[in-house]
N, C-alpha and C positions, 0 to 999 in steps of 0.2 A: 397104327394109322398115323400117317404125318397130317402132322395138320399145315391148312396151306397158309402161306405168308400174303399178307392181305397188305398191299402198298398204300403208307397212311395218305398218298395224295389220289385216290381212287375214293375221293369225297363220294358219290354218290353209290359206292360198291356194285357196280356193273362190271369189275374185271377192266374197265380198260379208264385208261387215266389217258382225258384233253389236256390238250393246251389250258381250256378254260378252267380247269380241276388244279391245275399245276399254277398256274396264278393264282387263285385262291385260295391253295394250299400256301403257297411261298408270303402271301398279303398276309394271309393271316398269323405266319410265323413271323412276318416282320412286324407285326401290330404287336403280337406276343413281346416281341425285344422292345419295341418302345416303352409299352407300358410299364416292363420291367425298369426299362432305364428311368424312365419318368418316377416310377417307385423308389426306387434308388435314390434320386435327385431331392426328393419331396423328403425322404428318410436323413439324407445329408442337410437339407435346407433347416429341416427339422431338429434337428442335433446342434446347426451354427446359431439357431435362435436360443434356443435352450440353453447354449454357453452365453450369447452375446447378453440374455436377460440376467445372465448369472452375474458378467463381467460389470451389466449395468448396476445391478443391485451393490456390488463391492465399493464402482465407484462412486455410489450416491450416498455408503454410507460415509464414504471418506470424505465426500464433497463437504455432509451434514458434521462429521468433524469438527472437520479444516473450518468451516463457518461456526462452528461456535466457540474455537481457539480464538479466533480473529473478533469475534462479539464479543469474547471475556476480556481479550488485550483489549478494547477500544473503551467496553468498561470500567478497565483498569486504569486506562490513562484518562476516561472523562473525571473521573474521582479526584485523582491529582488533580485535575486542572482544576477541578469544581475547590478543593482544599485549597490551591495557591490565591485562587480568586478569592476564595473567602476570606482567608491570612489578610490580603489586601488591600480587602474592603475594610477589615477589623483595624488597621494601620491606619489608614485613610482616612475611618470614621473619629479614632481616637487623636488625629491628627489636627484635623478640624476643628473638633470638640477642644480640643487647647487652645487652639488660635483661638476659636469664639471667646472663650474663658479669657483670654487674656485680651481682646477688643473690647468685650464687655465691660471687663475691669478699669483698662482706658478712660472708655465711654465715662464708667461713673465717678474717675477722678475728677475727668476733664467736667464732667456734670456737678459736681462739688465746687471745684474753682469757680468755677463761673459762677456759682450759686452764693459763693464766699464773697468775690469779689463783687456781684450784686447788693449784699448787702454791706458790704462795706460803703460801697458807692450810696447807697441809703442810707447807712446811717451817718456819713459825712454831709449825706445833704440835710437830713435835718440837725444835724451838729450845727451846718451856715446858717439855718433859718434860726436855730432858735439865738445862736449869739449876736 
């Protein structure tokens, strides 16, 4: 026995295939194609995320790097600068501290003479009274 060939657009298996059987058949195989393509798309979409989160992760770790080369150089050179300033201050301070030292010293010549020549000046004036 041969068995019969059964036409897949004879949706409703009466042996005979509409117009309207034949659109339905044809919709439905073009639904079939889209959702394929659509799966395809979704598959592909899916794979460029998958690389792009990969590509993100590489460059965020280089970003995080690159940013702490550039935090160590900036701690590097505040260091220096925080050393030169301080050099500076140590100059400065011990610069001062001399001049003061020697104004001071001035000071307490100049505070002697005068303290000298005070009594001089006293003791000439009672040198006049008493002669």
């Amino acid at each position: 026995m041969e068995e019969e060939k059964v036409n897949p657009m004879d949706l409703n298996g009466d042996g005979k295939v509409t117009l309207g059987e034949k659109v339905q058949y044809y919709a439905g195989k073009a639904s079939d194609k889209v959702e394929e393509s659509v799966k395809k798309v979704y598959d592909g979409v899916k794979e460029d995320a998958k690389d792009a989160l990969e590509d993100a992760k590489v460059f965020a770790a280089k970003a995080k790097d690159k940013g702490k080369e550039v935090y160590d150089k900036a701690a590097d050179k505040a260091k220096d600068v925080y050393a030169k300033a301080s050099d500076k201050a140590k100059d400065l301070y011990a610069d001062a501290k001399e001049e003061v030292g020697e104004a001071v010293g001035k000071a307490k010549a100049k505070g002697a003479e005068v303290v000298e020549k005070a009594k001089a000046k006293l003791q000439k004036d009672k040198d006049e009274k008493e002669a």
